[in-house]
N, C-alpha and C positions, 0 to 999 in steps of 0.2 A: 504494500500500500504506500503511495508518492503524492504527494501533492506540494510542489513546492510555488511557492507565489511570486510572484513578478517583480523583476527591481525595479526599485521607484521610481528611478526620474524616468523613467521611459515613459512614450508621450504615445494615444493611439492615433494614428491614422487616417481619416477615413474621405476618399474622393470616391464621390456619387460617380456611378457608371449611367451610359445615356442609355444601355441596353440592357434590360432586365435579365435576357438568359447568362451572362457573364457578371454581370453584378456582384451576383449571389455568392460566386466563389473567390471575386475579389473581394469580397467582404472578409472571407474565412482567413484568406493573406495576409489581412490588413487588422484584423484585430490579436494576432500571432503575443499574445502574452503583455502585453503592451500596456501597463497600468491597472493590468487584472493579475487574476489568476492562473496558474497553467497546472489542467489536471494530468496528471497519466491515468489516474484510476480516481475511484471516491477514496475518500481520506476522511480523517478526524475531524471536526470543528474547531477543538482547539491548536493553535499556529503554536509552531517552535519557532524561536524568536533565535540570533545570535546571541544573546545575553544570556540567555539559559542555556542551547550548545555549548558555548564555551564553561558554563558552570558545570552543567555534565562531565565536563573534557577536565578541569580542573581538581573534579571531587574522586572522580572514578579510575582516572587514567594511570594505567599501572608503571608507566614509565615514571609518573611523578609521585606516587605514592613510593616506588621503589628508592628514588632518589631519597624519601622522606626518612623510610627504613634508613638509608645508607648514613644520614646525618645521628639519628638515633645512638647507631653503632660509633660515628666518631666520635660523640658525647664522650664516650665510655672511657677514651684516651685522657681526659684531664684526672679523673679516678686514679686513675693507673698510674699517671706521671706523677702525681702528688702520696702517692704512697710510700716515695721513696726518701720523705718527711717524718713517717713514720715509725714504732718500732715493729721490726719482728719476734714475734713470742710464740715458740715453741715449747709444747711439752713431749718427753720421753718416757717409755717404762719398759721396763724387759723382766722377766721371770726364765727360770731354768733348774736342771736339777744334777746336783749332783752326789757322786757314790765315789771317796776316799780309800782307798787301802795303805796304811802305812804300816812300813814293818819297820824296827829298829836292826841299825846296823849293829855286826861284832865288833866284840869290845876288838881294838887291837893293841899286835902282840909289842910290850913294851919293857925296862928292867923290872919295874916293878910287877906287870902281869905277864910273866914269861908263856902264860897257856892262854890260848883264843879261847874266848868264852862264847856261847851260845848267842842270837838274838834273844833281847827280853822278851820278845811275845810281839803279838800282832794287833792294831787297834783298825777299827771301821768307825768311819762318820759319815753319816746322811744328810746334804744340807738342799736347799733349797735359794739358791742366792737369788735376790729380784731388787727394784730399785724404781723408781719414779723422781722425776725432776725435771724444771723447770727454765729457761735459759732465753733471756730477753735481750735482745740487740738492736741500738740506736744509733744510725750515722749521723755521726754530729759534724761532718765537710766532707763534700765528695767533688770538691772542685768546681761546684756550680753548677754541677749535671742534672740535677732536681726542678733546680730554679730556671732552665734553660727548657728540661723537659714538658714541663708545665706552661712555660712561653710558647711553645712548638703544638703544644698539645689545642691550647687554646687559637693558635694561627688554623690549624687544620676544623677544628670547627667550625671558623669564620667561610674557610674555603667551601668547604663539603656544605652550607647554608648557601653562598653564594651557588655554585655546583647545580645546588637544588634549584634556587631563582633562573639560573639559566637556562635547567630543561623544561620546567614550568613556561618561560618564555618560548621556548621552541614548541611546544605543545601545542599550547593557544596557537600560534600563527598555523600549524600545519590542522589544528584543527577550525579557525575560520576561513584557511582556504580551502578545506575539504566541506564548508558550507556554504560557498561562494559556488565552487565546481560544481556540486550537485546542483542550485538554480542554474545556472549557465548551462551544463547539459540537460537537464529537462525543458530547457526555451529553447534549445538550439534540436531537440528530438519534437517538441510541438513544431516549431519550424517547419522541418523536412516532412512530419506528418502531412498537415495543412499541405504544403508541394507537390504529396502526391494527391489529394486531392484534387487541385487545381489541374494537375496534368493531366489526372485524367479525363477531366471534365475537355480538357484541352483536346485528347486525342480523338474522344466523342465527336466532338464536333468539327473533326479535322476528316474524321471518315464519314460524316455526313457530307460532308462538301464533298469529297471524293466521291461520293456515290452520283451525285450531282454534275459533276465535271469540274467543280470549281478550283479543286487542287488536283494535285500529282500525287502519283504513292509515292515519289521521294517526301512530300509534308510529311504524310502517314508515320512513313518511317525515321523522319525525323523527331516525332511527336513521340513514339516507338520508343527510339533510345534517351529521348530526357527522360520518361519515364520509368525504363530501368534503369539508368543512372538515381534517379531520384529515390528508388525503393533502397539501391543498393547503398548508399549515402543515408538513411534512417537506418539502417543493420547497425550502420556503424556507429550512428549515433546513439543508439542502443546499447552497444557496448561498451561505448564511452560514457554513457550516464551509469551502469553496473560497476564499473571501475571505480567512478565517482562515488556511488553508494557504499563499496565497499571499504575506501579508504575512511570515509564519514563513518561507516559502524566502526572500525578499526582506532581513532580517535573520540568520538564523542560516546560511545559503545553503547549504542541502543541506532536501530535503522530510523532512517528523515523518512519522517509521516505526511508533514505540513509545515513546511519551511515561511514562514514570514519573510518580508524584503529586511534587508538587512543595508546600512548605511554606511556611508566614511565616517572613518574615525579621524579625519582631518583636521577638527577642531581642537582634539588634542595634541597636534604638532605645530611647533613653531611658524612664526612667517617665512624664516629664514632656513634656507638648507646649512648656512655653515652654524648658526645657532642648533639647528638639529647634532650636527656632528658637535659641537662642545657638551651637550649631555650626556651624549655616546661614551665620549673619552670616562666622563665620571660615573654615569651611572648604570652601564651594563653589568651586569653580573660574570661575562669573562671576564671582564680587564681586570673587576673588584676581585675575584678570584685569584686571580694571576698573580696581582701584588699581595695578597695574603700567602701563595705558595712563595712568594720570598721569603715573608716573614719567618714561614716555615724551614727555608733553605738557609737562612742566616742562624735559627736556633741551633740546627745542625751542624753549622759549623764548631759552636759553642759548644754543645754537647761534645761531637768529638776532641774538640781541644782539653774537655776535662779528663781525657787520659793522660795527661801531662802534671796532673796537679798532685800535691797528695791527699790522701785521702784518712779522716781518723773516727774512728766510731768506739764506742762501751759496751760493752757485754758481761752481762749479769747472770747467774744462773746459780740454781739451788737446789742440790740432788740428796737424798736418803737411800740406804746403802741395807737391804736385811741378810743375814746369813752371812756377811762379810769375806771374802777370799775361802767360801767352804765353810766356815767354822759354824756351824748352828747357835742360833740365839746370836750370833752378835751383827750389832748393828751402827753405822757410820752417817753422819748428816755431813756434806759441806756446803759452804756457800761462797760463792768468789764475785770479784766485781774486776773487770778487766779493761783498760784501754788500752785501744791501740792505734798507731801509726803507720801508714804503707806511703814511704817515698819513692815515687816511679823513676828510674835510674835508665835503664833500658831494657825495651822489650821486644826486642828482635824486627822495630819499623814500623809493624804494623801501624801503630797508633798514626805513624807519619803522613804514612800514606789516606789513613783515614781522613784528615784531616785534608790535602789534597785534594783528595776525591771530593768532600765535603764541601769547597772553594767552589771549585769547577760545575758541581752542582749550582751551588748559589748565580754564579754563573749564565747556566742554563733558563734559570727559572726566572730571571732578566730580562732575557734575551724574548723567551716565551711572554713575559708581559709586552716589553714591545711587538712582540707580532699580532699579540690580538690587538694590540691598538691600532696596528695598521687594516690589520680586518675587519675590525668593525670599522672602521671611517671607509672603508671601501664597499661596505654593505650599506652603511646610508646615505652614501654619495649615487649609488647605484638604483636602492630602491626610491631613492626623489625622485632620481631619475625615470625611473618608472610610474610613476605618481602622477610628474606632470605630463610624460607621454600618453598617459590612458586616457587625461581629463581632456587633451588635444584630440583623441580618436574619438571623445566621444562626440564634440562638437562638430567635428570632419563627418563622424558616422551619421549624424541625424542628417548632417546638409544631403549626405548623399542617398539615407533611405528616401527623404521628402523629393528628388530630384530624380531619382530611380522608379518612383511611384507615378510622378508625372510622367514620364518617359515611356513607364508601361501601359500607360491606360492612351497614350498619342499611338504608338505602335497599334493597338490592336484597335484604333479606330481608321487608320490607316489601313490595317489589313482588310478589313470590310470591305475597302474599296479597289483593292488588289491592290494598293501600291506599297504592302509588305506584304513577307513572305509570312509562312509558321514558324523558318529558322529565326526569323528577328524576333519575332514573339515570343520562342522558346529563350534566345536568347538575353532578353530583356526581362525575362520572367526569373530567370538562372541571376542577371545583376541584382534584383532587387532581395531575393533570396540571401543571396551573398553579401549582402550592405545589413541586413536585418541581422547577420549571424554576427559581423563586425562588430556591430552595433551592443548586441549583447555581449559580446566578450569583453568589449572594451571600457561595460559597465561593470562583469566584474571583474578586470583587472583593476581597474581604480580602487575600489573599496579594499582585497585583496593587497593592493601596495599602500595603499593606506595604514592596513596593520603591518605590513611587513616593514615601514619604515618605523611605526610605534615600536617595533621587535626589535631594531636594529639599534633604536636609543636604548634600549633596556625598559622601556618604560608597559612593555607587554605581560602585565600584572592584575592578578585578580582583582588586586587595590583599586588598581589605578583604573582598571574597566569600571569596579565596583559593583562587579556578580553581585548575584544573588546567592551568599555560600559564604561556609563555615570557614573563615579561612586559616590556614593553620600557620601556628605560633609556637615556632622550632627551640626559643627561649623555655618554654613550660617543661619538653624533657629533660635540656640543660639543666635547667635548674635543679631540678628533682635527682640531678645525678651527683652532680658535681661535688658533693660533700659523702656520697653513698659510700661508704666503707665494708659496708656489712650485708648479707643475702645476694643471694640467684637470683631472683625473681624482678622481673623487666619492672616500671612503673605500673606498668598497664595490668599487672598480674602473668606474664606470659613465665 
């Protein structure tokens, strides 16, 4: 079930024919979606509007939920990095059992005991040795590794949010241009419909006159092949509104029932294309991303350079001892309190190289900022570009539907009189055809480059549209984590 409705500015048509049996089907050509509706079939009463597709696309869309998951998970990294603030406390116990045989040595032989004496005798002891205790350790400097880890931790956050902001951004546009597509292909499939109509009304009355003598069976057959051309040209446009529908379930994930016209989002872009590109630089969510993965590649440098430092931590621990080395009943408590120091002297480079590496990275993730700034300023230089080429086809398109229309309705009163053929008819009937499909693409490419230039400032946001939706606030898991020390279990109960 399809019903998608007509873009708005489109104007209808309609020049009075003098001749009642053609009238009728120029009428069918001339009212082609045009400020109405366009059915394929019956449809719902209520219209899906873009404001709600894109809310659908926003709430449901698993490429953006997943990104949400994936921010979730980097949460987790501040927990982590800040535990190495904390102590470690371990408990131990071991039990065992053991079975003694001792036997006394002979006496030996000396001035005084000239004769070896027997062994005294032979003794058994059964013991059970077991023990418990406790052993708590606090780094008290690690070079900065902690306090670096935690800077890094929180850089990766900031990114993996932005990350999130920018496939969010990608979403929405691919999901209002897969609602853009689907009207454009259901006006350009009503189009070629209506065409076959018309032609065949065309070839009708081309074999009447043939029957007559007033044409040749070249008209005939001329009239013949527009009309399988025209069917085979609705196949395809068939196909291409199916493609359409499928990419629209694919993003907004429920199939277009009743598409509402849908508008530029022009009023939220600047006057100016080079004011568009100064938003760009600052407010897309690659760029923001990009210098937050510095942050993160400069903490990394830091972190590895704290293999250089020394390092000194406390260690406390408190054990009880039963059955002592075998002997039953006896029993030992200690308790020790220990620090210590580890000065890194050399350790075979590694660390050197880490740091190196670490540079070169920082490096990298520079270099990667600059290139998204050059890509985005290439994406909103491009799609203005686009923007104002669409608004130019539209105004070019109406002159030449309205000019196309005169021209067809001169031809066929001309042809009446013999001084056109059926080829000029056909042919003239094929331009106006062809100006009406312009016509609509080039309404929705406007609206289409409309968002695509919102996308390319960054500013292609549930916010900033102001859906109708829940929007989500990636702070609320943070928060909830960030101090979590203790339990499995997600915020969410997972």
């Amino acid at each position: 079930m399809l019903v998608a409705r007509g873009f708005e500015d489109m104007h209808e048509h309609d020049a009075g024919e003098a001749d009642h049996s053609t009238g009728r089907f120029d009428r069918l050509i001339r009212g082609l979606l045009v400020g109405a509706s366009i059915a394929v079939c019956a449809a719902p009463a209520r219209a899906e509007t873009m404001s709600s597709a894109l809310a659908r696309a926003y709430l449901g869309s698993p490429d953006i939920n997943q990104q949400r998951a994936n921010v979730r998970g980097v949460d987790e990294n501040l927990p982590k990095a800040k535990a190495g603030w904390l102590p470690k406390v371990n408990a131990t116990g071991s039990i065992s059992r053991e079975y003694n045989y001792i036997r006394a040595a002979p006496t030996p032989l000396t001035v005084i005991n000239p004769t070896r004496q027997q062994p005294q005798g032979v003794k058994y002891y059964n013991a059970a040795p077991r023990g418990y205790g406790v052993t708590a350790t606090e780094t008290v400097f690690d070079g900065f590794q902690t306090l670096n880890s935690v800077r890094r931790a929180e850089s990766q956050t900031f990114a993996a949010r932005e990350q999130m902001r920018n496939t969010e951004n990608t979403i929405l546009l691919a999901s209002a241009t897969a609602y853009m597509n689907v009207l454009r292909d259901t006006a350009i499939l009503s189009l070629r419909k209506n065409n076959i109509s018309v032609l065949e009304e065309q070839l009708r009355q081309t074999r009447d006159r043939f029957q007559v003598g007033e044409v040749t069976r070249t008209d005939v057959a001329q009239a013949e092949a527009s009309l399988a051309q025209a069917r085979s040209d609705f196949f395809a446009a068939q196909s291409s509104l199916q493609a359409s529908i499928a990419t629209y379930r694919q993003y907004i994930g429920v199939e277009p029932t009743s598409l509402a016209p849908a508008r530029s989002v022009e009023t939220m872009l600047p006057r100016q294309m080079a004011a568009a590109v100064a938003v760009s630089q600052v407010e897309h969510p690659a760029i923001a991303g990009a210098l937050h993965n510095v942050d993160v590649a400069e903490a990394a440098v830091k972190i590895a350079e704290a293999a250089l430092y020394p390092n000194a931590s406390v260690a406390a621990s408190v054990n009880r001892q039963l059955d002592f080395f075998g002997i039953t009943g006896q029993k030992t408590v200690t308790a020790s309190v220990m620090g210590q120091l580890n000065v890194p002297l050399y350790q075979g480079g590694a660390e050197y190289a880490s740091i190196r590496q670490a540079k070169e990275q920082l490096g990298q993730a520079r270099l990667l900022a600059d290139l998204q700034r050059d890509q985005i300023r290439a994406q909103v230089v491009t799609s203005w570009g686009q923007l104002e080429t669409a608004k130019a086809q539209i105004i070019s398109g109406q002159a030449a539907v309205a000019a196309a229309e005169i021209a067809l309705n001169g031809i066929r009163e001309e042809a009446k009189v013999g001084q056109r053929t059926t080829f000029d008819v056909l042919t003239a009937q094929q331009t106006l055809l062809n100006a009406r499909v312009t016509l609509v693409t080039a309404q929705r490419d406007r609206v289409v480059a409309s968002y695509t230039v919102l996308s390319a400032m960054g500013r292609l946001t549930a916010s900033q549209l102001n859906l109708t939706a829940q929007l989500y606030d990636p702070t609320e898991h943070f928060d909830q984590v960030k101090n979590k020390f203790f339990g499995v279990h997600t915020p969410d109960g997972r």
